[in-house]
TORDREN-683634 format. One line per field, with one value per residue: residue in three letters; z, y, x of N, C-alpha, C in turn. Coordinates in nm, 4 decimals, always signed. Each point is the difference from the previous one (the first is absolute). Example, Ala and Ser with C-alpha at 12.3 -4.5 7.8 and 13.67 -1.06 7.14 Angstrom:
aa ALA  SER .
nw +0.7800  -0.0720 .
nv -0.5690  +0.1050 .
nu +1.3190  -0.0350 .
caw +0.0000  +0.0060 .
cav +0.1190  +0.1190 .
cau -0.0890  +0.0820 .
cw +0.0000  +0.0730 .
cv +0.1200  +0.1090 .
cu +0.0900  -0.0770 .
***
This chain:
aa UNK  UNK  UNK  UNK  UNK  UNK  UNK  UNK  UNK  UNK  UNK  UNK  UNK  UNK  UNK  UNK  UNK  UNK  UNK  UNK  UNK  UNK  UNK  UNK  UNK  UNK  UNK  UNK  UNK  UNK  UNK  UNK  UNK  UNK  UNK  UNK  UNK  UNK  UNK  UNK  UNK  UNK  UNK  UNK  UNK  UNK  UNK  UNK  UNK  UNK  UNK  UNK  UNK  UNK  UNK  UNK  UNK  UNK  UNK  UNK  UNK  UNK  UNK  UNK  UNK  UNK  UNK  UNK  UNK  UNK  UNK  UNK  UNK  UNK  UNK  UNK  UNK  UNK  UNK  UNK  UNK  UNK  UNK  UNK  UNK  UNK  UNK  UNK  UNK  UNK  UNK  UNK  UNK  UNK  UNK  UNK  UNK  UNK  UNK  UNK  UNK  UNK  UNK  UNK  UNK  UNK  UNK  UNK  UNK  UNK  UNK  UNK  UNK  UNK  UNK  UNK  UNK  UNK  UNK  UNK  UNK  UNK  UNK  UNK  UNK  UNK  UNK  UNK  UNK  UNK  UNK  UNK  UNK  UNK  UNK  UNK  UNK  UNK  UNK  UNK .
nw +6.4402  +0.0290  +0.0325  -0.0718  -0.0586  +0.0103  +0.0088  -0.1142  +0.0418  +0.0507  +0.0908  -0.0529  -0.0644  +0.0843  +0.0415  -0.1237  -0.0060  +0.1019  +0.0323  -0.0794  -0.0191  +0.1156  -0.0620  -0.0848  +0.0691  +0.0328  -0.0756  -0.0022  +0.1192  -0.0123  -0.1018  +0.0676  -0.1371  +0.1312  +0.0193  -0.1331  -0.0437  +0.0929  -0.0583  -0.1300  -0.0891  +0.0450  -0.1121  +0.0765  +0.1423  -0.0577  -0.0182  +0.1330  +0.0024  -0.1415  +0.0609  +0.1580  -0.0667  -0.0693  +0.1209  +0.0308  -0.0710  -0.0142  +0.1257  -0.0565  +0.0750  +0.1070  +0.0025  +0.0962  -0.0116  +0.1171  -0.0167  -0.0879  -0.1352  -0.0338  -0.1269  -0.0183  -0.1259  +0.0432  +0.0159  -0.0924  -0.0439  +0.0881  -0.0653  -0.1298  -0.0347  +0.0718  -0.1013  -0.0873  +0.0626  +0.0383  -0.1597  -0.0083  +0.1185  -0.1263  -0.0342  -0.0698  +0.0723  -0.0343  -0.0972  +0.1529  +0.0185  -0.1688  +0.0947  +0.1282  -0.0451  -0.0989  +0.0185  +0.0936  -0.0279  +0.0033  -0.0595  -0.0954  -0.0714  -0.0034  -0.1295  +0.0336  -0.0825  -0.1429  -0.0296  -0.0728  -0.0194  -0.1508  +0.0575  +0.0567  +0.1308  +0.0540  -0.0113  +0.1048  -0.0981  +0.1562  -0.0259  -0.0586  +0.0390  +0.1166  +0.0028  -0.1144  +0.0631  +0.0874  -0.0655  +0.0304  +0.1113  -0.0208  -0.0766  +0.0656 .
nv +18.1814  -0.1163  +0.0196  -0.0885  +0.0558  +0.0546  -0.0733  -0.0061  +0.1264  +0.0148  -0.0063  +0.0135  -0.0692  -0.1377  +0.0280  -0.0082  -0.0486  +0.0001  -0.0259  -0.0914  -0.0605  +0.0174  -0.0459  -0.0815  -0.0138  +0.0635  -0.0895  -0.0527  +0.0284  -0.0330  -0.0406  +0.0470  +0.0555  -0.1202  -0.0766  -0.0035  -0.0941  -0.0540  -0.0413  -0.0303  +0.0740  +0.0377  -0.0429  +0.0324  -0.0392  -0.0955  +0.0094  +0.0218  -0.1148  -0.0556  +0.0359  +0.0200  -0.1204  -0.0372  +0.0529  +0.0160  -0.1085  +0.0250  +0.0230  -0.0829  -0.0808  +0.0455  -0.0959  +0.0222  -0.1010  -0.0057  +0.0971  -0.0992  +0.0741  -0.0680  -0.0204  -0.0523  -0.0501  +0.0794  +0.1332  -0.0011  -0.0168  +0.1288  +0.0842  -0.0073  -0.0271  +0.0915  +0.0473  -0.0687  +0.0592  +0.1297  +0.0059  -0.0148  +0.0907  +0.0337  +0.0670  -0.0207  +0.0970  +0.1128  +0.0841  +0.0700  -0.0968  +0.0187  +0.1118  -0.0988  -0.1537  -0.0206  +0.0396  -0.0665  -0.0883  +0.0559  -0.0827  +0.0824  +0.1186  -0.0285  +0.0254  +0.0819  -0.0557  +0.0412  +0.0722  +0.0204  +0.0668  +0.0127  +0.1467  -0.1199  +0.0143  -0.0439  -0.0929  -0.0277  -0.1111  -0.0484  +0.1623  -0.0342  -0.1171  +0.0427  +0.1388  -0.0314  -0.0220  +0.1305  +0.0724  -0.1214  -0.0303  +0.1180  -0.0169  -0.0645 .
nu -1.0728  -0.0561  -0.1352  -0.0089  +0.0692  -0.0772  -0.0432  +0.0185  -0.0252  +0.1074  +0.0551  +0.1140  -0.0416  -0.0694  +0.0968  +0.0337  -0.1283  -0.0640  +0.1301  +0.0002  -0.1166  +0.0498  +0.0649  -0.0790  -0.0711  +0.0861  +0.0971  -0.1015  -0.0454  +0.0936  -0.0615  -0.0764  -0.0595  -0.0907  +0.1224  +0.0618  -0.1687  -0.0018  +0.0852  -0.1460  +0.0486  -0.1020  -0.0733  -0.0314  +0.0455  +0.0682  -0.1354  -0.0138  +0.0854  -0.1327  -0.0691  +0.0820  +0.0208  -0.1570  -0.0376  +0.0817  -0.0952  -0.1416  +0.0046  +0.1263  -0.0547  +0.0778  +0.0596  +0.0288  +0.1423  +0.0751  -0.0621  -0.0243  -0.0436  -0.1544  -0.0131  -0.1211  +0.0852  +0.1152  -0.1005  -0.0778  +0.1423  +0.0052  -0.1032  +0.0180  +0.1207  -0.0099  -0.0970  +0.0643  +0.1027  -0.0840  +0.0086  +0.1349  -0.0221  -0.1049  +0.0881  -0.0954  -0.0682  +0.0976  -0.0392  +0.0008  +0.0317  -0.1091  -0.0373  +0.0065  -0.0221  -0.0323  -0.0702  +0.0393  +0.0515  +0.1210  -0.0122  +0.0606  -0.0779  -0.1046  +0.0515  -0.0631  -0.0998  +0.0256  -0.1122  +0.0263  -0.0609  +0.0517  -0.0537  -0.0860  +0.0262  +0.1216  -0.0430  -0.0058  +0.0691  +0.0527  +0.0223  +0.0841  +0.0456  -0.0114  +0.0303  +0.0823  -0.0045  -0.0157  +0.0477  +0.1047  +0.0165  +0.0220  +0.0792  +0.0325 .
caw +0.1155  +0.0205  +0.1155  +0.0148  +0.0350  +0.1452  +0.1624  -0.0107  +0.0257  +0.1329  +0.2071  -0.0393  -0.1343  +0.0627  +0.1462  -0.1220  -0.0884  +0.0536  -0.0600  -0.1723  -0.0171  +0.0448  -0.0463  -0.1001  +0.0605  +0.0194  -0.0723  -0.0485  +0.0636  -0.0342  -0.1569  -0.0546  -0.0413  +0.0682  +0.1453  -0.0222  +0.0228  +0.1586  +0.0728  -0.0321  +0.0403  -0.0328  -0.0877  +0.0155  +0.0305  -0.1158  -0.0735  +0.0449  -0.0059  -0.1287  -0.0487  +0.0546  -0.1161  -0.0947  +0.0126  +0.0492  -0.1398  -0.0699  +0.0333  -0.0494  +0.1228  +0.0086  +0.1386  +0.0747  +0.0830  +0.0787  -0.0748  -0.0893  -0.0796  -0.0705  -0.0753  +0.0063  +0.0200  +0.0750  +0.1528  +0.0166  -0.0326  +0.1166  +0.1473  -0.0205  +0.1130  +0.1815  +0.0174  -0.0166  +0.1295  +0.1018  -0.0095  +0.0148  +0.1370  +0.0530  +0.0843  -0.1055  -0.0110  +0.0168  -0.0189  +0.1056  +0.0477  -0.1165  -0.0124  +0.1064  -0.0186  -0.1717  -0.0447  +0.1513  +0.0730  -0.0486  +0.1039  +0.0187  +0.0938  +0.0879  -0.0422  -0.0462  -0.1354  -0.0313  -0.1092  -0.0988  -0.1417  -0.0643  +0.0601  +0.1447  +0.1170  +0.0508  +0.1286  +0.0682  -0.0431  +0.0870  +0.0093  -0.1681  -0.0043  +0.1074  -0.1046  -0.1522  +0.0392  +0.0297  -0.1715  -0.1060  +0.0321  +0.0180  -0.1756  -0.0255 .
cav -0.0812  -0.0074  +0.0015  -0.1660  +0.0227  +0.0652  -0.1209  -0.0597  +0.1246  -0.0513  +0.0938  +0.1937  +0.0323  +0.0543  +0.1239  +0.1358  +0.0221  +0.0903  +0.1385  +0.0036  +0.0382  +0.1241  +0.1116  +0.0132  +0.0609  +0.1059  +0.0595  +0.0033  +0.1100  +0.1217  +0.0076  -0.0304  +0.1390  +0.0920  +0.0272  +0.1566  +0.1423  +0.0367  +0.1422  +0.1068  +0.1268  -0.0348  +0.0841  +0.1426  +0.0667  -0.0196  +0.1102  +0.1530  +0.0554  +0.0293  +0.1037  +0.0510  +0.0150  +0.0727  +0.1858  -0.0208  +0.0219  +0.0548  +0.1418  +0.0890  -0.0041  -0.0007  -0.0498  +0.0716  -0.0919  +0.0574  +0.0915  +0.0383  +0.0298  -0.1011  -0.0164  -0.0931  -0.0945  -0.0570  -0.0373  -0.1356  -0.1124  -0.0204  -0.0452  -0.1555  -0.0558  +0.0473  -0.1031  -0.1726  +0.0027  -0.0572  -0.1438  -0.1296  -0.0231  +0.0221  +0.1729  +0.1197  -0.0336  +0.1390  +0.1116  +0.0419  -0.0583  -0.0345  +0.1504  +0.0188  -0.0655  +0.0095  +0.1216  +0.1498  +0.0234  -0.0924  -0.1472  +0.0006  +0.1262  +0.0575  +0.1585  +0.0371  +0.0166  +0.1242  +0.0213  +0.1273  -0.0049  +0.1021  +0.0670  +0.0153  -0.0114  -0.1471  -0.0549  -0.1235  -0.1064  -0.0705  +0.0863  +0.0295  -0.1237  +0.0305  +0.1177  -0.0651  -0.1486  +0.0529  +0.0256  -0.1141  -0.0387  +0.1367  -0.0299  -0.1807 .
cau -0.0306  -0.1789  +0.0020  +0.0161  +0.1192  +0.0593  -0.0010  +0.1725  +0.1129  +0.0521  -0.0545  +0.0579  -0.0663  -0.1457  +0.0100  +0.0362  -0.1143  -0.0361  +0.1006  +0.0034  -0.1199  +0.0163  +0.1169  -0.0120  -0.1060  +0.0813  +0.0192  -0.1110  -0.0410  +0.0807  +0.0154  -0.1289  -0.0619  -0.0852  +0.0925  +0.0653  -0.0697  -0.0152  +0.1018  +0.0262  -0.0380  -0.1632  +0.0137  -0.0683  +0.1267  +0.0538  -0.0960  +0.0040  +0.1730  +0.0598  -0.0624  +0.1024  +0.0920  -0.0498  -0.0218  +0.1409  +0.0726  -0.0888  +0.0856  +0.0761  +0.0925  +0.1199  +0.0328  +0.1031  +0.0397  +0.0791  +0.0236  +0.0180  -0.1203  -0.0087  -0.1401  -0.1497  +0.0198  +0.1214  -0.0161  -0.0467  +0.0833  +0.1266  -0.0844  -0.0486  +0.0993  -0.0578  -0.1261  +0.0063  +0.0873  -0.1092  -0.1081  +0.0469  +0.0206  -0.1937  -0.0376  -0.0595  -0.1424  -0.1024  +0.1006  +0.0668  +0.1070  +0.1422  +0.0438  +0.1266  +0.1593  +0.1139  +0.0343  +0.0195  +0.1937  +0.1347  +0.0334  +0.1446  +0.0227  -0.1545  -0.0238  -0.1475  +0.0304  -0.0849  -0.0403  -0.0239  -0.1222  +0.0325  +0.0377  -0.0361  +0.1005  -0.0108  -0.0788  +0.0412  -0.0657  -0.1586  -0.0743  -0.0627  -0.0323  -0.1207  -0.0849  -0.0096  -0.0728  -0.1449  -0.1349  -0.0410  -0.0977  -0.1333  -0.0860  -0.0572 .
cw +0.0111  +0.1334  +0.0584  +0.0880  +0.1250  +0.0914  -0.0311  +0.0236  +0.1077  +0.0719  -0.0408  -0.1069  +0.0262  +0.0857  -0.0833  -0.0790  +0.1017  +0.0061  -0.1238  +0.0418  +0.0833  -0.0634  -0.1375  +0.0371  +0.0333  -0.1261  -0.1464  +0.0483  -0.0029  -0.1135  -0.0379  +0.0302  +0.0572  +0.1339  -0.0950  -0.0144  +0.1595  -0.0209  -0.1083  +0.0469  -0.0589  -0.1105  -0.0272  -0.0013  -0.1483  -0.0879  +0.0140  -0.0034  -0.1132  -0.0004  +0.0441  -0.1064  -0.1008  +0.0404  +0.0002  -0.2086  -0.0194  +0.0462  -0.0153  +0.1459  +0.0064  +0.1671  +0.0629  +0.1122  -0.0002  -0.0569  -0.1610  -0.0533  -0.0863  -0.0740  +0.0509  -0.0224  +0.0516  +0.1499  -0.0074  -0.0084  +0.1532  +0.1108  -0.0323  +0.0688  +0.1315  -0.0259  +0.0265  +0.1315  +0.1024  -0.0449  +0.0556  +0.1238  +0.0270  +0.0869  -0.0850  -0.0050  -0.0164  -0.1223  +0.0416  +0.0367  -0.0918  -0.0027  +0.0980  +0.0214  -0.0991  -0.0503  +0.0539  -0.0034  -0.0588  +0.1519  +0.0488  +0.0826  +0.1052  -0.0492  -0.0609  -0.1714  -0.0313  -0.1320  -0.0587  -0.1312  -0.0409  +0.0356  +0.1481  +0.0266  +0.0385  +0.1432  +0.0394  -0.0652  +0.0779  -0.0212  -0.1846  -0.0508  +0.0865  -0.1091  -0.0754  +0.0652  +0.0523  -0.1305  -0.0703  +0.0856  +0.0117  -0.1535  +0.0331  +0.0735 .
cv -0.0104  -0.0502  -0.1353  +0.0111  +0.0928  -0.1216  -0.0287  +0.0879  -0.0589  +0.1338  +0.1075  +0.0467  +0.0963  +0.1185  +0.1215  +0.0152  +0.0965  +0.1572  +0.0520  +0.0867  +0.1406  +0.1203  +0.0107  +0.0807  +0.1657  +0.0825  +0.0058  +0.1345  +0.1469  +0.0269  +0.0041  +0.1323  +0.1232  +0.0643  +0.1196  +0.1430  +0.0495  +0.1114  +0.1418  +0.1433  +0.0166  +0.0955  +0.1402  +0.0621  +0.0200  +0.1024  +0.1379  +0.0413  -0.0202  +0.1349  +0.1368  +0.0109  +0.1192  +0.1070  +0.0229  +0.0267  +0.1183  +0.1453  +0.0127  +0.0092  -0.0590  -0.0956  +0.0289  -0.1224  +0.0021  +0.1215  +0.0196  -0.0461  -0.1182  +0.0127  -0.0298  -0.1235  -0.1037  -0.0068  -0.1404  -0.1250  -0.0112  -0.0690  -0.1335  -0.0752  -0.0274  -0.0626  -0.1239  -0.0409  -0.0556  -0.0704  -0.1110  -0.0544  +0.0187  +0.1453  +0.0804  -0.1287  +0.1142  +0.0889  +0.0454  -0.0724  -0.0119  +0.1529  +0.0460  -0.0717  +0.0189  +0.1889  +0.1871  +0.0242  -0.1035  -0.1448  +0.0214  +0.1175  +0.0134  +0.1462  -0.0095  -0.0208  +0.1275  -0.0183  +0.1285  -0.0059  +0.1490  +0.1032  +0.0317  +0.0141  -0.1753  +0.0038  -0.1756  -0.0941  -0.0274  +0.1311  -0.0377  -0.1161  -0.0137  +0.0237  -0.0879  -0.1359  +0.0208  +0.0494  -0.0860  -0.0833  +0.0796  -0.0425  -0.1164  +0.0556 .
cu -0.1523  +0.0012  +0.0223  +0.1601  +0.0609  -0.0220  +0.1692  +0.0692  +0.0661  -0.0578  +0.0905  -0.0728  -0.1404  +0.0207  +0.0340  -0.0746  -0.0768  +0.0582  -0.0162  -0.1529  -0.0084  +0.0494  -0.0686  -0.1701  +0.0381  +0.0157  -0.1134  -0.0728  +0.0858  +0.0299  -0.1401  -0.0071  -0.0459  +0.0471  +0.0466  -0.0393  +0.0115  +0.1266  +0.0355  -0.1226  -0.1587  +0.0176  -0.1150  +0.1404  +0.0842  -0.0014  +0.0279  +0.1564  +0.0633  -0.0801  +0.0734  +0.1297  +0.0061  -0.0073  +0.1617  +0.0755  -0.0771  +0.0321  +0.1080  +0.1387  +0.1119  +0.0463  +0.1258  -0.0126  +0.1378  +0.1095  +0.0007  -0.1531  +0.0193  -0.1043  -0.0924  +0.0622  +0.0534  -0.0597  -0.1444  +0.0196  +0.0591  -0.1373  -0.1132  +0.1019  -0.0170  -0.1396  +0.0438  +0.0712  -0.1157  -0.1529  +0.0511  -0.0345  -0.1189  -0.0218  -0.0575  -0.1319  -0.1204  +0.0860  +0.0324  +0.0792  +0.1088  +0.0715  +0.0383  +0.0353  +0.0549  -0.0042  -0.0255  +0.1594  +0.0373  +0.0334  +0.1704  +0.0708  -0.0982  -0.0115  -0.1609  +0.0129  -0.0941  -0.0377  -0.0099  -0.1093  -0.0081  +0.0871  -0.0003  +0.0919  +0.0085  -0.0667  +0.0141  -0.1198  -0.1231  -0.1377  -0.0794  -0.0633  -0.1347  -0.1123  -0.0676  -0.0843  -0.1351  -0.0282  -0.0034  -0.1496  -0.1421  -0.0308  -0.0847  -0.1709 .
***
């Protein structure tokens, strides 16, 4: 269609191009790149909860979610999950927030999760995750 041609649209035609252009204005803006960055997670943050990962493998730890013991890996596979849950909704804007919302408690039981590393004793995820996040930032 050129523009010569829209004067010949009839009057329903002309009243659905504005809709059209609306909707296609929309959905332009919501596919554009920079709106998806808005709801993700800043990547410092990112950073510091691959790095929460890594102490978690590198010690040798153990995750305790709703009673039962899980590798390093399995528990970073469960709580990458719970990460992506509340990126979706834009609630992780801090590593603190990615370590009492996604990985303090179970969403299903509200049971405390735990960690274990080597021979320690277990202790409540939000306490080790805390920890491990103040000496990662005391190196920097």
């Amino acid at each position: 269609m050129t523009l010569t041609s829209i004067s010949q649209i009839d009057t329903r035609q002309k009243r659905f191009l504005p809709q059209a252009s609306i909707s296609i204005f929309i959905a332009l803006i919501l596919s554009n790149p920079l709106h998806a960055l808005a709801d993700q997670t800043p990547p410092q943050v990112r950073k510091e909860i691959e790095a929460l990962f890594k102490s978690l493998h590198s010690a040798n730890c153990q995750f305790n979610r709703n009673g039962s013991w899980y590798n390093s890996t399995e528990a970073q596979a469960h709580l990458t999950k719970k990460l992506a849950h509340f990126e979706k909704r834009s609630m992780i804007n801090t590593t603190e927030d990615f370590i009492q919302l996604a990985a303090s408690n179970s969403s299903t039981s509200g049971k405390a999760y735990q960690v274990k590393c080597g021979n320690d004793a277990a202790v409540e995820s939000n306490s080790w995750l805390s920890n491990q996040l103040k000496m990662l930032r005391a190196r920097k």
